[in-house]
VMD Tcl script that builds the backbone (N, CA, C; Angstrom):
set m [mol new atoms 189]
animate dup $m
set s [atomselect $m all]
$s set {name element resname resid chain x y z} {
  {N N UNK 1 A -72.475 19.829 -27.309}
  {CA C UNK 1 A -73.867 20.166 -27.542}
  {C C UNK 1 A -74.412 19.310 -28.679}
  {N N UNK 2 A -75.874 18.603 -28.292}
  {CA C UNK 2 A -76.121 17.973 -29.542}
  {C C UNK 2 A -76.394 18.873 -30.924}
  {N N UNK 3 A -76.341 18.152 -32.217}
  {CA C UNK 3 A -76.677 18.939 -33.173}
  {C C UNK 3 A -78.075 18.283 -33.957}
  {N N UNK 4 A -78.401 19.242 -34.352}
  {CA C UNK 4 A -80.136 18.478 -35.069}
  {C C UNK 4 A -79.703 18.055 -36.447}
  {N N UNK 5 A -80.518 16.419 -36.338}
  {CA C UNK 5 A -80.390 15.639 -37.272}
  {C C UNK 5 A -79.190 14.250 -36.696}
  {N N UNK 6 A -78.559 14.441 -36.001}
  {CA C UNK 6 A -77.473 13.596 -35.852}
  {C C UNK 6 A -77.769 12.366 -34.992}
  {N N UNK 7 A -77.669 10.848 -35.242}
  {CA C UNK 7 A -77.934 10.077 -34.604}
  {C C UNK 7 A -76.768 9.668 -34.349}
  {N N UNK 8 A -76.897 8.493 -32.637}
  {CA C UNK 8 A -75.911 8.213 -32.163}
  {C C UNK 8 A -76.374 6.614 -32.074}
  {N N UNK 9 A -75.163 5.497 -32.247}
  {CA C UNK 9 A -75.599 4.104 -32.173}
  {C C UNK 9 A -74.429 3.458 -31.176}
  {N N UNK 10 A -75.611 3.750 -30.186}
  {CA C UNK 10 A -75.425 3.049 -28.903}
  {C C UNK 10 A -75.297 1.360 -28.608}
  {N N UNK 11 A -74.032 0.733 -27.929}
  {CA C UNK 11 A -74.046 -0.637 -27.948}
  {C C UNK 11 A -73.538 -1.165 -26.538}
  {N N UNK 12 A -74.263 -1.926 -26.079}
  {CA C UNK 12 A -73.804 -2.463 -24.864}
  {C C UNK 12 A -73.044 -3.621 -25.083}
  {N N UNK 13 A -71.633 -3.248 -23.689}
  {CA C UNK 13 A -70.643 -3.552 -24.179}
  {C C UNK 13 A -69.945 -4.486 -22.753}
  {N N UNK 14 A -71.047 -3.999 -22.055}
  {CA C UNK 14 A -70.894 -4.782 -20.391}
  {C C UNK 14 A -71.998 -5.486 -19.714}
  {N N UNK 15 A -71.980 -6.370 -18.962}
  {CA C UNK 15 A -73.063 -7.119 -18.591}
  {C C UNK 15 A -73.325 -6.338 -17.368}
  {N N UNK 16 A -75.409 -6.253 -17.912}
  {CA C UNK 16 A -75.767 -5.442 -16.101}
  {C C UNK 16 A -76.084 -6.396 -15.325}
  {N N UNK 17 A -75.122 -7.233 -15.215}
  {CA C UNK 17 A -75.085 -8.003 -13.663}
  {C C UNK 17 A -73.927 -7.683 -12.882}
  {N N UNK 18 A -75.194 -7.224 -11.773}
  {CA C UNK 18 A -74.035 -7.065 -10.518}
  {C C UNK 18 A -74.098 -5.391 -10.440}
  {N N UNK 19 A -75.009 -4.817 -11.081}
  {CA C UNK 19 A -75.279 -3.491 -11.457}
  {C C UNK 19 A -76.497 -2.835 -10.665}
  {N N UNK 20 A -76.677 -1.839 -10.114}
  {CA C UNK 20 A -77.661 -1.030 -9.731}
  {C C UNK 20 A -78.734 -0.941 -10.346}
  {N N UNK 21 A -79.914 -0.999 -9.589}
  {CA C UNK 21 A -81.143 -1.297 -10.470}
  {C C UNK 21 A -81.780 0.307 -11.208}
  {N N UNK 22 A -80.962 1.286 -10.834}
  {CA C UNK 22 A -80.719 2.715 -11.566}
  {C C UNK 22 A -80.328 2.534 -12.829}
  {N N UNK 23 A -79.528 2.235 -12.654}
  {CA C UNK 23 A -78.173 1.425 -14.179}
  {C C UNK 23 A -78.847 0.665 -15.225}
  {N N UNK 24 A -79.961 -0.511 -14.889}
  {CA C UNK 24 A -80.309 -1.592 -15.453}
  {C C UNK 24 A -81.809 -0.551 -15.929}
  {N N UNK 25 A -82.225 0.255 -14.812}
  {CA C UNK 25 A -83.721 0.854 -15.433}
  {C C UNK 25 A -83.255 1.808 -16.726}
  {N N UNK 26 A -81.694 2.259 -16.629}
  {CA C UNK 26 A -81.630 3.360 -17.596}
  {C C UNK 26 A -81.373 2.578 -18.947}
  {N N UNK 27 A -80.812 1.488 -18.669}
  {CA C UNK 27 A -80.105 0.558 -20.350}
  {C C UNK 27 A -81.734 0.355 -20.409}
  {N N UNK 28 A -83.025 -0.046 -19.908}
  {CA C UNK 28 A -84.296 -0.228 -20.249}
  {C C UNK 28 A -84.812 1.016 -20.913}
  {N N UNK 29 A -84.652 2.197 -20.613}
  {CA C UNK 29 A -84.934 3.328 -21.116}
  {C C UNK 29 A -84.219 3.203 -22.679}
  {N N UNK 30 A -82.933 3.333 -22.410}
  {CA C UNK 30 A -82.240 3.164 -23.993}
  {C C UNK 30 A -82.819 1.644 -25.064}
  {N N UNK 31 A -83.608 1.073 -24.414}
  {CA C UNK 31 A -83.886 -0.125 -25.470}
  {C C UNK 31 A -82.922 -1.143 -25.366}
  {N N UNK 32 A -81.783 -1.124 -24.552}
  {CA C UNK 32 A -80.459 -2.152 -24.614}
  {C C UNK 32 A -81.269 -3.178 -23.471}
  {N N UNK 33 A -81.434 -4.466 -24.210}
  {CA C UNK 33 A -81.604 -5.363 -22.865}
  {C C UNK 33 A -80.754 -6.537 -23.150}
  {N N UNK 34 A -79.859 -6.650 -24.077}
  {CA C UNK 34 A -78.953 -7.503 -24.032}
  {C C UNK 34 A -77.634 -7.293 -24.302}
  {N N UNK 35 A -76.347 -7.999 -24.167}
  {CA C UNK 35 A -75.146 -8.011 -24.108}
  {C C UNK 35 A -75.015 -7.998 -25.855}
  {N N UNK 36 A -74.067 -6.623 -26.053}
  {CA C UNK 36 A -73.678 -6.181 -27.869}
  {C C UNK 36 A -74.952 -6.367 -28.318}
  {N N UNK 37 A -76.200 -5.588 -28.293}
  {CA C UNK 37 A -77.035 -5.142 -28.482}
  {C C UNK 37 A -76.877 -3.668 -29.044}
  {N N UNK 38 A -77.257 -3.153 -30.044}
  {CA C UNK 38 A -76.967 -1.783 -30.580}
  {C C UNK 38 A -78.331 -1.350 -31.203}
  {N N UNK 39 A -78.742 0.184 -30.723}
  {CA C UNK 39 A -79.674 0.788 -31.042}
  {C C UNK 39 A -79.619 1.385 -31.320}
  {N N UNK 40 A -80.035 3.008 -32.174}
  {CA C UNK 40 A -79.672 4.131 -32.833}
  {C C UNK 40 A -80.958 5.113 -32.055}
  {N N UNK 41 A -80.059 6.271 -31.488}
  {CA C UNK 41 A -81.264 7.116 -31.085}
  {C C UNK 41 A -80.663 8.643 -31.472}
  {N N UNK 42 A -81.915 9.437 -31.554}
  {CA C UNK 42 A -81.479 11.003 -31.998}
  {C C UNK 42 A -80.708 11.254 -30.879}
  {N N UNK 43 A -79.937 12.290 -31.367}
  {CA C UNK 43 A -78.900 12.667 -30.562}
  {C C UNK 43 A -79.696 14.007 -29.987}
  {N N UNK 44 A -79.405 13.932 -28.279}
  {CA C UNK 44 A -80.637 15.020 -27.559}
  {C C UNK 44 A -79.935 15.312 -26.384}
  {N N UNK 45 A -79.836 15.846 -25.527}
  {CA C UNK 45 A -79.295 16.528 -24.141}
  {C C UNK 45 A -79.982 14.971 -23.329}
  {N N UNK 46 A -81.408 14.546 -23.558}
  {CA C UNK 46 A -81.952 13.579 -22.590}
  {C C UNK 46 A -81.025 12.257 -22.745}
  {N N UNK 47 A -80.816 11.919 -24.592}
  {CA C UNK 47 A -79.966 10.659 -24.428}
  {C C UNK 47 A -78.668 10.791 -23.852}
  {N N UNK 48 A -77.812 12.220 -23.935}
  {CA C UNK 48 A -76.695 11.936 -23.585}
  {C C UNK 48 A -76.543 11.930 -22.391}
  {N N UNK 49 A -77.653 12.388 -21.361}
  {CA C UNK 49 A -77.860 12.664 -19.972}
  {C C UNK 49 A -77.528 11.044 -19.268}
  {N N UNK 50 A -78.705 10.164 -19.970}
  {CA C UNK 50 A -78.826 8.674 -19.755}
  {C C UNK 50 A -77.307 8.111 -20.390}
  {N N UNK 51 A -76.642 8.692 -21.500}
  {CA C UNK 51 A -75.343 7.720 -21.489}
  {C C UNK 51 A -74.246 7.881 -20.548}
  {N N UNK 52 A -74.317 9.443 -20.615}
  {CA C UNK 52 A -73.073 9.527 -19.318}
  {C C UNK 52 A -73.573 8.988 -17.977}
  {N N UNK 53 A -74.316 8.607 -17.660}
  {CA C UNK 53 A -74.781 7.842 -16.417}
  {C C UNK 53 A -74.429 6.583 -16.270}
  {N N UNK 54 A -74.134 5.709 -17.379}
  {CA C UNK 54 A -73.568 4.635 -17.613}
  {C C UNK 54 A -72.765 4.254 -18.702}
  {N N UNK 55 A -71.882 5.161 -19.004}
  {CA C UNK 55 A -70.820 5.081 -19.595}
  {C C UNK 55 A -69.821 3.785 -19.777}
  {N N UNK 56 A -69.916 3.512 -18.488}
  {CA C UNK 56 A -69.379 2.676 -18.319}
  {C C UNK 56 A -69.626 1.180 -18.783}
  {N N UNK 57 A -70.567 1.138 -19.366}
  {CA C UNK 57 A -71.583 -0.255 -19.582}
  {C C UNK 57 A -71.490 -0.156 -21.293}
  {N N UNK 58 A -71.238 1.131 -22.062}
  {CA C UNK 58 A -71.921 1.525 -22.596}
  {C C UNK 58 A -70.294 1.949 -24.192}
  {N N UNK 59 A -70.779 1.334 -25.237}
  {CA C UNK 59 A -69.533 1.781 -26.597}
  {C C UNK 59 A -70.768 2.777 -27.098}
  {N N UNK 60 A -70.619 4.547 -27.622}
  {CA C UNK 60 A -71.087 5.159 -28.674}
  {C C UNK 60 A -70.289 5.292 -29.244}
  {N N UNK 61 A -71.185 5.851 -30.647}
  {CA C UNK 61 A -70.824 6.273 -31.667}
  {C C UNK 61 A -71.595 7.270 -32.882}
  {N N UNK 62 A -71.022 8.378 -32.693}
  {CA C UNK 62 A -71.373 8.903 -33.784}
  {C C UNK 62 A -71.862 8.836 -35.431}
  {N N UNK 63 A -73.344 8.987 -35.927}
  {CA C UNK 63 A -73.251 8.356 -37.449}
  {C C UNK 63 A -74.584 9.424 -38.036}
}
mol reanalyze $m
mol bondsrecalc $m
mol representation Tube
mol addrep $m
């Protein structure tokens, strides 16, 4: 469960080529449009919804 106040810094860690254009619209949602690109977003039920969707693409971290 997220907790209030806690941000998470999200880094892409895989190239979206060759990827579903689901996949590529959601790293657009997160702000990631390039390869080891890292962004910091509040930690929320919506972001973690969008990371576990592409997990796979995708290094977090707690901070």
């Amino acid at each position: 469960m997220a907790k209030a106040g806690k941000k998470l810094k999200i880094t892409q860690v895989r190239s979206r080529i060759g990827y579903k254009p689901k996949a590529k619209r959601t790293l657009d949602a997160l702000g990631l449009r390039k390869l080891n690109q890292s962004v910091e977003k509040n930690d929320s039920p919506a972001i973690r919804g969008m990371i576990k969707k592409i997990e796979y693409l995708l290094k977090v971290e707690e901070i």
